[in-house]
N, C-alpha and C positions, 0 to 999 in steps of 0.2 A: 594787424597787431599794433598796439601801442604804447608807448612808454610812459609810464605817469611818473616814475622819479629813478634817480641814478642808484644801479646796487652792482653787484657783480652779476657776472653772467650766469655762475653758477646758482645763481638764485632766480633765475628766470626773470629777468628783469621788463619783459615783456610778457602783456597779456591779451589775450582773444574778447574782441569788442566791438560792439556793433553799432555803428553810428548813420543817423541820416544819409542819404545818397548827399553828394555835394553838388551844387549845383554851378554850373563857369557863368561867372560875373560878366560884365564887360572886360573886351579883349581878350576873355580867357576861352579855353577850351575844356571836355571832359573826355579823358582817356579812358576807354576802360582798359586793365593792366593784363596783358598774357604771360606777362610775365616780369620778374623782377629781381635783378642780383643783387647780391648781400654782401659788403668788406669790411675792410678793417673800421673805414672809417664809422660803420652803422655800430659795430663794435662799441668803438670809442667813446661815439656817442651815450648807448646805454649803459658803457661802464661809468663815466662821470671822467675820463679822463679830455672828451673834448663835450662841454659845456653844451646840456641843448638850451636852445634860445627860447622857446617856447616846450612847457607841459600841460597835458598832457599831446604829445605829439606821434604819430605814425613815421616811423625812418622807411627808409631806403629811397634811392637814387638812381638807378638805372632800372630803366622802366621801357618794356616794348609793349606795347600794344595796339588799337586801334580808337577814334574820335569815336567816344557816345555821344557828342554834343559840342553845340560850337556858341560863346555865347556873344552880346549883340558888339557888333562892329568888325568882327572878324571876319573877313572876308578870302584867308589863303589856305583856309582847312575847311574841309566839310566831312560829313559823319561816315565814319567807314574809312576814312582816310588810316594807313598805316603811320606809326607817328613813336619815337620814342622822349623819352625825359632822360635828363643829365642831371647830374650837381648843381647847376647855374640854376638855377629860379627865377632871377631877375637882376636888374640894372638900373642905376638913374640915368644911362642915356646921357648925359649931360656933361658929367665931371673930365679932366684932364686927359684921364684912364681911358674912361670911354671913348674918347672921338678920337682915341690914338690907336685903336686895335686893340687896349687893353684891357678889358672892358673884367676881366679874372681880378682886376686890382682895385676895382673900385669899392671906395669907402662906402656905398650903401647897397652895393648886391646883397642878395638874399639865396637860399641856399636848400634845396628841397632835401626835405624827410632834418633838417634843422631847422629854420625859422618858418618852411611848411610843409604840411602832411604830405608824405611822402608814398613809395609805390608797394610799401607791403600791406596791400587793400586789393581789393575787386575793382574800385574807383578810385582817378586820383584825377585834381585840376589842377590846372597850371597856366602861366600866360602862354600864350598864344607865340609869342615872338621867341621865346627860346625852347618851344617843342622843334625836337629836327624831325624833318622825313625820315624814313626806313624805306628800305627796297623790299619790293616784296619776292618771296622766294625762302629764303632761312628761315626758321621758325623762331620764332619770339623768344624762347630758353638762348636760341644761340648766339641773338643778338642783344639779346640784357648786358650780357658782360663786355661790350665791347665801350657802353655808355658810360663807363665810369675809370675801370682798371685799362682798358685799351685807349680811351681819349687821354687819362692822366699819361700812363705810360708813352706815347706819342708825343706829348706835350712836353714831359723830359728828357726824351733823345732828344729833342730840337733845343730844349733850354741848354742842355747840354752840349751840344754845337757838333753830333752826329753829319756826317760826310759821308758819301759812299767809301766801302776799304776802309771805314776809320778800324781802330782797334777799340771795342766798345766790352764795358764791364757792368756785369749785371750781380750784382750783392744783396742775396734776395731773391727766392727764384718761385712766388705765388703766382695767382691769377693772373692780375698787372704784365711779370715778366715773361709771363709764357704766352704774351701779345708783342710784349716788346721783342723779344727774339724772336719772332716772325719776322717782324717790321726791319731788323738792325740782319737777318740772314737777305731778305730780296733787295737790301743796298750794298750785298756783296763784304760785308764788315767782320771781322775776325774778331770773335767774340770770348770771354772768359765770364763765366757764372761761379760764383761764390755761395755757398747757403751749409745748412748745420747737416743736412739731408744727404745721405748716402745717397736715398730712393730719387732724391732731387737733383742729385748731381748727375744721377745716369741718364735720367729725362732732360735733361739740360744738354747732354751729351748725343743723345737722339736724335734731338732739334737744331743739333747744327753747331755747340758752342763747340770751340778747339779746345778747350783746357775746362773743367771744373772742381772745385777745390772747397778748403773748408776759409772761412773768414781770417783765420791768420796766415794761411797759404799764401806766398807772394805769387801771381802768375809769373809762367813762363815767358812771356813781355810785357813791355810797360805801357798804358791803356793810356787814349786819348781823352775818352771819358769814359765815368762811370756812373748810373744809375743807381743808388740806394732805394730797397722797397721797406725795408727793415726797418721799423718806426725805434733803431737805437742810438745814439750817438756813436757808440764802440765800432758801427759797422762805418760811418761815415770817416771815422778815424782813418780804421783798414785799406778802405775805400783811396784816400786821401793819398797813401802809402802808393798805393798799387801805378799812380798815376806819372805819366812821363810829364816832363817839362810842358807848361802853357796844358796841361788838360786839367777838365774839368769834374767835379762830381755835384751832380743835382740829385736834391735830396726829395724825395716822391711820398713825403708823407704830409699831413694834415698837423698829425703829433710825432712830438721827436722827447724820449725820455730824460734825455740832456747832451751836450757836446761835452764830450772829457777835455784834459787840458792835454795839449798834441804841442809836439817837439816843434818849434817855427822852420825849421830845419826842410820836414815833410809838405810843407805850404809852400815855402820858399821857389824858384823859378816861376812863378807865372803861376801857380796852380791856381783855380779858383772853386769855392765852395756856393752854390746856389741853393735858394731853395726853388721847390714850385707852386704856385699856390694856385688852385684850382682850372678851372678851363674854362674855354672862350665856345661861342656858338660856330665861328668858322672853325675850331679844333675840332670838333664834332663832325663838321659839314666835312671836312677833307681827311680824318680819320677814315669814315664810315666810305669812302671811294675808295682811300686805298686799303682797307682790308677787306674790298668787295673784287680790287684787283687782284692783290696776292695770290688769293684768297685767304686770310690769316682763318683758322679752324682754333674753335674754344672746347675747353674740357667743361663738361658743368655735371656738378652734382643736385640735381633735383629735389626741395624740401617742399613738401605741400604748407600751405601758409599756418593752418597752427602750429608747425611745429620750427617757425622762425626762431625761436630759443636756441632748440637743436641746431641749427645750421647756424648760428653765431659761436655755440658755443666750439662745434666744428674747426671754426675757423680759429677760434685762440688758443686752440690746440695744435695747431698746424695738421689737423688729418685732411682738409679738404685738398684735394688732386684739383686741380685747377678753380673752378668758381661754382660756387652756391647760390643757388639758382630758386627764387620764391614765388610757385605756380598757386595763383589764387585758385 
């Protein structure tokens, strides 16, 4: 499926199209895709609220499958190999960022299914150096979601500064957070979920959280940190409220509507406001262990690939029950 120009969802902004197999250049490889989850941010993208870089282009970002092909110089994949894709696409290797561990910050990364075709395809290539392993054993629907919404959300409790026992607050209770409350229950942490959802707050309450409430709800205590999934400013506000002295809220989206203007009062002590901005190939590599310990278990709604539309539009609706999931 691919995007030739930004309109609403509800216009299908996405169409069925058939392109040359792609061939892996040097360093790269070719996955064939088994599978493929769909978020906000694939949203975003085809709405026009986050900019694609290139049209026409193919989105999605987490991607399971297996090596059709490895092309010349590669040497740590070979075909058949189980193998997924992330958001990260690539890096200059080089810059401040890079050789610091921080390689999510770098000024010339690139960024799959935005500046290249991505996994809602049969075939997708990619370099070589930021395809991760997959373990084999789960099936490829179950493992798509963990490459985007499970490595962000992981990448936020820790932006966040998550401790085992902390008091953690999850404002926003999608895909994402019903990884991260796995992650935030086996360090033993006393959690509060926040979301507009009656149906969400009982499944929030299932999964282990002690308290869930509506967005203006104060919890019944005051949160170390909290995680925003809610691409609103309003909720980061809320969020901000909820928090005790010296805690934190990281903000887990791509796009944020705007920050309202907030009492200094509510910042005041220590609080601090983060954002996060995308993931690192070791977020991946140590994500994908420890939800292979847990074992964290994903909810997925299954969309065959023409009907990508459909499962976007799903999702800006809030009907999807955990992640949408795009079976070539």
């Amino acid at each position: 499926m691919v995007l030739t120009a930004n309109s609403s969802i509800h216009t299908k902004p996405l169409r069925f199209a058939a392109f040359p197999d792609p061939e892996p250049g040097p360093g790269e490889v070719l996955i064939r895709v088994g599978a493929c989850a769909a978020c906000r941010t694939d949203l975003q993208i085809c709405e026009g609220d986050v900019r694609p870089r290139m049209l026409p282009v193919i989105p999605g970002h987490q991607v399971a499958g297996r090596i059709a092909a490895v092309g010349e110089g590669v040497d740590d994949w070979s075909e058949g190999d189980r193998a997924g894709l992330t958001w990260l696409a690539g890096t200059c290797g080089e810059c401040a960022f890079c050789l610091s561990g921080r390689e999510n910050l770098c000024e010339h990364a690139t960024f799959t299914g935005w500046d290249r075709h991505g996994g809602f395809a049969e075939l997708v290539s990619a370099r070589a150096d930021v395809v991760v392993p997959l373990p084999e054993g789960p099936a490829d629907r179950d493992l798509a979601p963990l490459l985007c919404g499970g490595v962000i959300g992981f990448r936020a409790l820790r932006v966040a500064g998550i401790t085992p026992g902390a008091r953690v607050g999850l404002f926003g209770f999608g895909a994402s957070a019903l990884q991260a409350i796995q992650v935030a229950r086996h360090m033993g942490c006393r959690i509060a979920v926040a979301t507009r959802s009656d149906a969400e707050r009982q499944r929030a309450l299932s999964l282990g959280a002690e308290w869930a409430g509506g967005y203006d709800d104060p919890p019944p205590f005051p949160l170390d940190l909290v995680v925003t999934f809610a691409p609103s400013g309003d909720v980061v506000a809320h969020a901000v409220r909820a928090l005790d002295r010296g805690g934190t809220v990281a903000i887990n989206a791509i796009h944020l509507d705007r920050l309202p203007e907030m009492n200094y009062a509510d910042l005041w002590w220590e609080r601090s406001i983060r954002s996060v901005a995308n993931v690192t190939r070791q977020d991946a590599r140590e994500y994908l262990e420890l939800a292979a310990a847990i074992p964290v278990v994903t909810a997925v709604e299954e969309h065959a690939l023409p009907d990508a539309n459909r499962a976007l539009q799903r999702i800006a609706t809030g009907e999807v029950e955990g992640a949408a999931v795009i079976i070539p």
